[in-house]
Structures are given as C-alpha cells and as structure tokens.
N, C-alpha and C positions, 0 to 999 in steps of 0.2 A: 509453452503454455498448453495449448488444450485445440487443437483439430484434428478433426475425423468426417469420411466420405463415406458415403453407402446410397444404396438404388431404393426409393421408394419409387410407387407404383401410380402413374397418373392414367385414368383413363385407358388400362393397359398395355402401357406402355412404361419403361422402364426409364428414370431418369436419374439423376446422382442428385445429391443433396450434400452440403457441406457445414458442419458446425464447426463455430472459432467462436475464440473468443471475439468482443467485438471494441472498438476505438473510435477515437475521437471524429477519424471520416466515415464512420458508419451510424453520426448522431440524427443527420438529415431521413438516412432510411430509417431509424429506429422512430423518430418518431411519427412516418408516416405509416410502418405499422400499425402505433398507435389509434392514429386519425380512424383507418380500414377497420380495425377492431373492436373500435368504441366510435361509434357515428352519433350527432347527432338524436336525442336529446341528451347522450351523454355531453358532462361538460367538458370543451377543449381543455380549460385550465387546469384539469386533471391527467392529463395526457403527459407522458414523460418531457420534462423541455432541457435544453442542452446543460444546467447548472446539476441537475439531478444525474445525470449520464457521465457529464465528468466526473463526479465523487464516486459514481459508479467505478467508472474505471482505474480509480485512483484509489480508491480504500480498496477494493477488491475484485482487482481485474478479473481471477480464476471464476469468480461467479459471474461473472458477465459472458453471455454464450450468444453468442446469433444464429442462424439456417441463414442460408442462403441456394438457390437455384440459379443458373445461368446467372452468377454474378450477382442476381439481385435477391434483396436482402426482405425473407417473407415472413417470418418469426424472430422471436428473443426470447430469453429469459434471465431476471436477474436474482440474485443471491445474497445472504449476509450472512456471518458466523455469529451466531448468540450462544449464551448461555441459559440452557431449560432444565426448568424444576419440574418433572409430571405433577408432582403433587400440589403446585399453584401454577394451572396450566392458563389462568385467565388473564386476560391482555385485548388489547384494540393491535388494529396491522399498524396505525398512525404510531403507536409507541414502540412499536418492536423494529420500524423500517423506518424509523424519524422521516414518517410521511413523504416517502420513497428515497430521503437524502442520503440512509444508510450508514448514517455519522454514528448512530450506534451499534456497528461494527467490532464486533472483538477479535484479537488477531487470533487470539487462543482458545477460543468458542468451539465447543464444540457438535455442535448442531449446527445445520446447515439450515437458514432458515428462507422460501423462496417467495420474493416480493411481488414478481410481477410473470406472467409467461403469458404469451401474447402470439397468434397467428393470424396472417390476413384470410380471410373468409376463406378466399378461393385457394386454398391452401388447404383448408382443415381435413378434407377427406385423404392426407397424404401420411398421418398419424405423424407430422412430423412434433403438434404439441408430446406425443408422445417419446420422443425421438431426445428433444428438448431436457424432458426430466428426468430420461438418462443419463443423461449427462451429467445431472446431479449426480444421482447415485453415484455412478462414477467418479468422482471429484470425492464423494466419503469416503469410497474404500481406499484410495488413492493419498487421502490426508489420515486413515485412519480415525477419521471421524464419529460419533456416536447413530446420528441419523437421518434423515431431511426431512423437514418440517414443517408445516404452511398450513392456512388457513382459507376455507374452498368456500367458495361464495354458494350458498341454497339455492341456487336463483330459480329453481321450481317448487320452493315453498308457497309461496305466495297463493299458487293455483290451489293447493290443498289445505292450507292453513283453518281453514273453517273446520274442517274435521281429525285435522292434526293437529299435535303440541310437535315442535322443532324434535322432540326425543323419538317421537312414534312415526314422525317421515323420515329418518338416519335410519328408524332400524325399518322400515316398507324399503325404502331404497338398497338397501344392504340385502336385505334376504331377494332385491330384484324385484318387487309388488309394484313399487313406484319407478319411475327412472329421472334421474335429475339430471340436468346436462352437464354441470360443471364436477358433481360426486362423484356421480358412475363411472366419470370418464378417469378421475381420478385412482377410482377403486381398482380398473382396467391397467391404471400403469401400476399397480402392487401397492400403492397406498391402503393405509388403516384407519378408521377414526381413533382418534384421542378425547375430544371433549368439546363441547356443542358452548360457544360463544357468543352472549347475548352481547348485542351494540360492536360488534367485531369493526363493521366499517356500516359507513351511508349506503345501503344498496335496500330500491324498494324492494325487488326481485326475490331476495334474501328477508324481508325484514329483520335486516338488521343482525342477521345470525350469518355468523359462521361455524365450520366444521374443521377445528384442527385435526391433521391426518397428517401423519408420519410413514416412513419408511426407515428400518431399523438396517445398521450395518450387519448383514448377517457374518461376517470374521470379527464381530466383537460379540464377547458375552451381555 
C-alpha cells in the first residue's frame, strides 16, 4: 500500500515522521485528531466517528493516509476518486464526500478528490499538513490520475468581507496582499484556484464559500 519515513524538524531537532495508510486500530487516534483540531465550539457530531473510518478504509484504503511520531498518531488525511467536469465546477463537499461516508466513491474516477486533512495543533509548525498532501500527489502519478482536488475553507474572509467580494480576497491572497490561513497554506503545497463556491459547506469563518484548488498531474497532458 503506501508508507514512507523522513525527518521533520522539531524545535531543532531532527525527528522521523511516518505516513501509512491508516486501519481500523488506528480509528481511536483518528478521531482524537479530530477532537485536537476542531475543539469546542466546533460540534463533536461533526468529528470523524468510527461508521465513517470504516467505509473510509473499505471503499478506499489508498486514500486513507495517517503521520504518525513515536508511534502516536498526529495527523490524517482522507481521499475519494470522483469524476470532474471543470466546466460545472459547482458542488457542496456534503455531495461530492456523501457527508464524509465517501459511498460516492468511484473506482475509475479520476481526480482525486481530498475530504478531510487534519493535524493536531502542536504538530502544525512540522509542515507535516504539508507532508500529508503529498502524498496525494503521489498516489496521482502513481494511478495515473488526472489531479487532486478539494475544496479550502476562506476561513479569513470573514475579517475582510466588509470590503471584499469572495473574488477580490482569492485574488489579495493570491498576489500575497492578504494572507488566509487555510489558502495560502494551500497555495505553499502547489495548489491553484479553480473556482470560488457559494454554500460550499456551514463555516462562519468562510461564509459559506469555498475555494476549489487543484493540483494537475504534471506526466499527463
């Protein structure tokens, strides 16, 4: 299936990291990921729980990835193969990830589309989200896939919305004028905008918009 080992950098100091795929005894850690990630007044019920992880690993283990450090388990990220039209690029995440169940799954899809990637706090400054969507990539060139694909929450529109429309804080953030937490960082792993998605998902952060962004398999035309 899919592990690989490398040194990120903690605090100067040099430590290994491990990505695998992840299984059914690694449902406990995944979802206290979760818990670490989304605290409070986020809702629990939104949190990965064990019915959603199994069809994870059972429709499509190769996109199921975890990190792990000394064993324990500090990130994930999961995946599904759809079929994308650029030119009707509009959709909610609720209908493209059957609301994370993933049962809309296609085995022959070929975009790689990514539902969820998730690191605990004291994790973040190890670029291991970065590390994560890798591996995607990875997994395209590897199936020959068209691209990956996902939909990136604004969550620094909110603060500017008074003097932006959602098109004119894509393109401040883009030329670097703005910085969004969830875009930029996006933009940083080689990600591109595609197309700005009213009612994408419930996020106030976002009102409501998301930013699909792709990453193209560069050995396909």
């Amino acid at each position: 299936m899919y592990r690989k080992s490398q040194y990120v950098v903690q605090e100067g100091k040099l430590i290994l990291a491990t990505l695998r795929n992840y299984n059914v005894n690694d449902f406990e850690g995944l979802i206290e990921i979760q818990r670490e990630s989304f605290p409070p007044p986020f809702p629990s019920e939104l949190w990965w729980n064990r019915e959603q992880l199994m069809s994870h690993v059972e429709l499509f283990p190769q996109g199921a990835i975890c990190v792990e450090i000394d064993g324990k388990l500090v990130g994930s990220i999961t995946s599904l193969l759809v079929d994308f039209d650029p030119e009707n690029p509009q959709h909610t995440w609720e209908e493209v990830t059957d609301s994370g169940y993933i049962r809309t799954h296609l085995r022959d899809g070929k975009t790689l589309y990514i539902v969820d990637v998730s690191v605990k706090p004291a994790f973040r400054k190890l670029d291991l989200g970065k590390l994560l969507i890798q591996s995607m990539y990875e997994r395209v060139i590897e199936d020959k896939l068209d691209r990956v694909l996902g939909g990136g929450r604004m969550s620094g529109y909110h603060r500017h919305a008074d003097v932006h429309s959602p098109e004119s804080y894509v393109e401040a953030v883009v030329a670097g004028e703005l910085r969004d937490p969830v875009i930029s960082f996006l933009l940083r792993c080689g990600r591109t905008p595609v197309a700005i998605v009213a009612d994408y998902l419930d996020d106030e952060e976002s009102l409501n918009y998301g930013l699909l962004m792709e990453w193209k398999n560069p050995f396909k035309e």
